[in-house]
N, CA, C and O atoms as a GROMACS GRO file, in nm:
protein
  172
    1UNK      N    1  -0.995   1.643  -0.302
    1UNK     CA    2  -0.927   1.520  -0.335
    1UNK      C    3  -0.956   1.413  -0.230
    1UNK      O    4  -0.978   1.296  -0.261
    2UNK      N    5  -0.956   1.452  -0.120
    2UNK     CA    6  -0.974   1.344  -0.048
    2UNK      C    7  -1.135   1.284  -0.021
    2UNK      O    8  -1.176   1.175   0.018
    3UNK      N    9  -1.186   1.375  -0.050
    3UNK     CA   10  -1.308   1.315  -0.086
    3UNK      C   11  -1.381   1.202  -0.200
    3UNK      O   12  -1.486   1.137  -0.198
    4UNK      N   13  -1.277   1.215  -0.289
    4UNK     CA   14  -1.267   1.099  -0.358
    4UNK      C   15  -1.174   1.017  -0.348
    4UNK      O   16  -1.151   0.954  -0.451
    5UNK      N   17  -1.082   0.985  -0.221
    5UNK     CA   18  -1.057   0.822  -0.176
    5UNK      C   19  -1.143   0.765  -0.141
    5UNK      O   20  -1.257   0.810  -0.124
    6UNK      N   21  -1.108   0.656  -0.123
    6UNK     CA   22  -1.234   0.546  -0.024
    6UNK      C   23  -1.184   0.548   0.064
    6UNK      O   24  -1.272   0.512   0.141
    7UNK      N   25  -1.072   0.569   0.138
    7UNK     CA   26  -1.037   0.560   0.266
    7UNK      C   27  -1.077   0.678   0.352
    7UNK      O   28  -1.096   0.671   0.474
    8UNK      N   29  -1.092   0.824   0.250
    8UNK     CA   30  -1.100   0.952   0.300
    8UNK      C   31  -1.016   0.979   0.426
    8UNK      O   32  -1.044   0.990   0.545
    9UNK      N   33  -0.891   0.985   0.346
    9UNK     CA   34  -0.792   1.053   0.439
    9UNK      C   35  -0.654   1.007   0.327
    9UNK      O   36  -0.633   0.905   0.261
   10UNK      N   37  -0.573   1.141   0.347
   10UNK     CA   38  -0.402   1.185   0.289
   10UNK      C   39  -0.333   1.007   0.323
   10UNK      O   40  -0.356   0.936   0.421
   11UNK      N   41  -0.287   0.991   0.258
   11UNK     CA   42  -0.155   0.828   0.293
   11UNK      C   43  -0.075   0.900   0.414
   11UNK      O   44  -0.094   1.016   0.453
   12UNK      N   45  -0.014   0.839   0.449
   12UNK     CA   46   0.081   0.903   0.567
   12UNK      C   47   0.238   0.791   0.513
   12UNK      O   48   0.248   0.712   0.419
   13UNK      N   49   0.322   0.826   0.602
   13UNK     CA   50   0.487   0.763   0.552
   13UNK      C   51   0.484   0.660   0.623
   13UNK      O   52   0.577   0.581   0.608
   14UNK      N   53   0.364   0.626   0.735
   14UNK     CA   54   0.350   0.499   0.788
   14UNK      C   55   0.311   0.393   0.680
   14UNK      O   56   0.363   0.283   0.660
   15UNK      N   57   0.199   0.456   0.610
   15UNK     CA   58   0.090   0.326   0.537
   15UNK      C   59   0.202   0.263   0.422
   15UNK      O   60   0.218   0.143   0.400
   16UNK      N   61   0.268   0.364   0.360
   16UNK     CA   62   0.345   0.299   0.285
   16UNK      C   63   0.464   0.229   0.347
   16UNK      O   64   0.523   0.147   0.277
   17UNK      N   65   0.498   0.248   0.444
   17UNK     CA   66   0.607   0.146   0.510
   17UNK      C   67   0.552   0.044   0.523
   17UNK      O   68   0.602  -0.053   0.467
   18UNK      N   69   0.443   0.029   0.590
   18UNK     CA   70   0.368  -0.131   0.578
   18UNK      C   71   0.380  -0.218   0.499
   18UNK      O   72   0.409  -0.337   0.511
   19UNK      N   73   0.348  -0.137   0.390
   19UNK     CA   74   0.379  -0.223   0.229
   19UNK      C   75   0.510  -0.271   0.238
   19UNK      O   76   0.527  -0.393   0.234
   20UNK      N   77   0.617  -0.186   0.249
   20UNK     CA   78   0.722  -0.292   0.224
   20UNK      C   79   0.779  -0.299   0.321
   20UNK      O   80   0.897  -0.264   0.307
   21UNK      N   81   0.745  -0.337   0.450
   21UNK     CA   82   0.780  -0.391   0.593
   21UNK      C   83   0.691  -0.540   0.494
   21UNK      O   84   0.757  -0.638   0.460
   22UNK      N   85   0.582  -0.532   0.472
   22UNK     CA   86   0.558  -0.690   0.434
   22UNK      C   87   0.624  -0.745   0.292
   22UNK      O   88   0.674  -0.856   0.274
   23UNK      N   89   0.610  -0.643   0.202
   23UNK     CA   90   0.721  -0.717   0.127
   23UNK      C   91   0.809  -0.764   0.145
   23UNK      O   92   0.811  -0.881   0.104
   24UNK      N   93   0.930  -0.716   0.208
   24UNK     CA   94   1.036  -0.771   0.268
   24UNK      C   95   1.041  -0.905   0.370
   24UNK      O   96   1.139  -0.979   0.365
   25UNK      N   97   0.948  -0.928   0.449
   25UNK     CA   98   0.945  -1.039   0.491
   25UNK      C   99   0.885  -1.149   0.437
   25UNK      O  100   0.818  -1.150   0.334
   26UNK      N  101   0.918  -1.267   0.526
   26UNK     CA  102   0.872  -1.415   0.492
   26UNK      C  103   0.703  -1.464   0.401
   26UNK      O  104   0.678  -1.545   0.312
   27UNK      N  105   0.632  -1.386   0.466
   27UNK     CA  106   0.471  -1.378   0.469
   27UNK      C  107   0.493  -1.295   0.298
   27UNK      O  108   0.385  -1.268   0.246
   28UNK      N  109   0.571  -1.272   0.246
   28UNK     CA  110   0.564  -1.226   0.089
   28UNK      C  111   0.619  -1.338  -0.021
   28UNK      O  112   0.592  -1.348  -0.141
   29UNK      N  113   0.716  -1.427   0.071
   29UNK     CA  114   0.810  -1.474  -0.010
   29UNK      C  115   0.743  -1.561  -0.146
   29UNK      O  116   0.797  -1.579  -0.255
   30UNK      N  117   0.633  -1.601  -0.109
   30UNK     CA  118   0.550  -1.594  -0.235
   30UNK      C  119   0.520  -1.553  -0.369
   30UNK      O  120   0.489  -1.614  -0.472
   31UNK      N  121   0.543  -1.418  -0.334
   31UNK     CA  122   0.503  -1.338  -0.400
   31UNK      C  123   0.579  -1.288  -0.540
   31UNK      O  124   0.695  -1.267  -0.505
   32UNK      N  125   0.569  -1.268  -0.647
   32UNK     CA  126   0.706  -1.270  -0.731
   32UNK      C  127   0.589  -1.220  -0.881
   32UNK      O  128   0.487  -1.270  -0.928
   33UNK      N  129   0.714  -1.040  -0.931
   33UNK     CA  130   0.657  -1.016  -1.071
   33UNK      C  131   0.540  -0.957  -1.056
   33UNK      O  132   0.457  -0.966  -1.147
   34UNK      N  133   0.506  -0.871  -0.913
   34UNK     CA  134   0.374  -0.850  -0.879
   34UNK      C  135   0.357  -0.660  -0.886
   34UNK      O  136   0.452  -0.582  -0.884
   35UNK      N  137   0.270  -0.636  -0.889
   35UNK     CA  138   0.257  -0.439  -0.895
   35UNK      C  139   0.183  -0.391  -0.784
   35UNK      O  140   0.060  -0.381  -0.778
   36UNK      N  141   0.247  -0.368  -0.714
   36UNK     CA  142   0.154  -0.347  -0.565
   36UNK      C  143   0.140  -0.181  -0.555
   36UNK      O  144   0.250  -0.129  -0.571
   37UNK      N  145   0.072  -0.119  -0.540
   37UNK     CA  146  -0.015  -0.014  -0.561
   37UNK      C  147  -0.035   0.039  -0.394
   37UNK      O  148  -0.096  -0.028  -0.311
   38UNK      N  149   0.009   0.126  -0.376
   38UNK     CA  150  -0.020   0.121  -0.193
   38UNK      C  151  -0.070   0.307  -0.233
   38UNK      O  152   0.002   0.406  -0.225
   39UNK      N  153  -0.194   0.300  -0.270
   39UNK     CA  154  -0.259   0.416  -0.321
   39UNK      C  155  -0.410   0.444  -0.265
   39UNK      O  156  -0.496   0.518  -0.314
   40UNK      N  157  -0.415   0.354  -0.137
   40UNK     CA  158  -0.576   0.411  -0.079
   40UNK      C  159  -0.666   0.362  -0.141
   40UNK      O  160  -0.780   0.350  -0.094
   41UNK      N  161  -0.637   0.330  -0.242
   41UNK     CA  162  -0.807   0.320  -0.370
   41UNK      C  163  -0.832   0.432  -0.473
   41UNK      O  164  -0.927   0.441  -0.551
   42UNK      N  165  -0.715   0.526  -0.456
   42UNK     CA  166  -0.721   0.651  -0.561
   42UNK      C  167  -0.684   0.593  -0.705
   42UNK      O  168  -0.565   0.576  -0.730
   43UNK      N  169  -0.758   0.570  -0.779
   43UNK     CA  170  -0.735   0.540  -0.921
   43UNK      C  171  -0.702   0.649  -0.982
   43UNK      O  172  -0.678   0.647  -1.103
   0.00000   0.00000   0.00000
């Protein structure tokens, strides 16, 4: 499996905090009605 990410490597409980450490702030407030995918590139 991990050979078919593009990142080649498991997500960790960090990468997805990122995601919504930035959702939650200012630098998103933009943002609205959106599908954010925090999946490596694994389709």
């Amino acid at each position: 499996i991990i050979a078919m990410t593009p990142l080649g490597r498991f997500g960790l409980p960090d990468d997805v905090a990122r995601v919504a450490v930035f959702l939650a702030s200012d630098e998103a407030s933009w943002l609205t009605g959106e599908r954010i995918t925090a999946s490596g590139g694994w389709r």
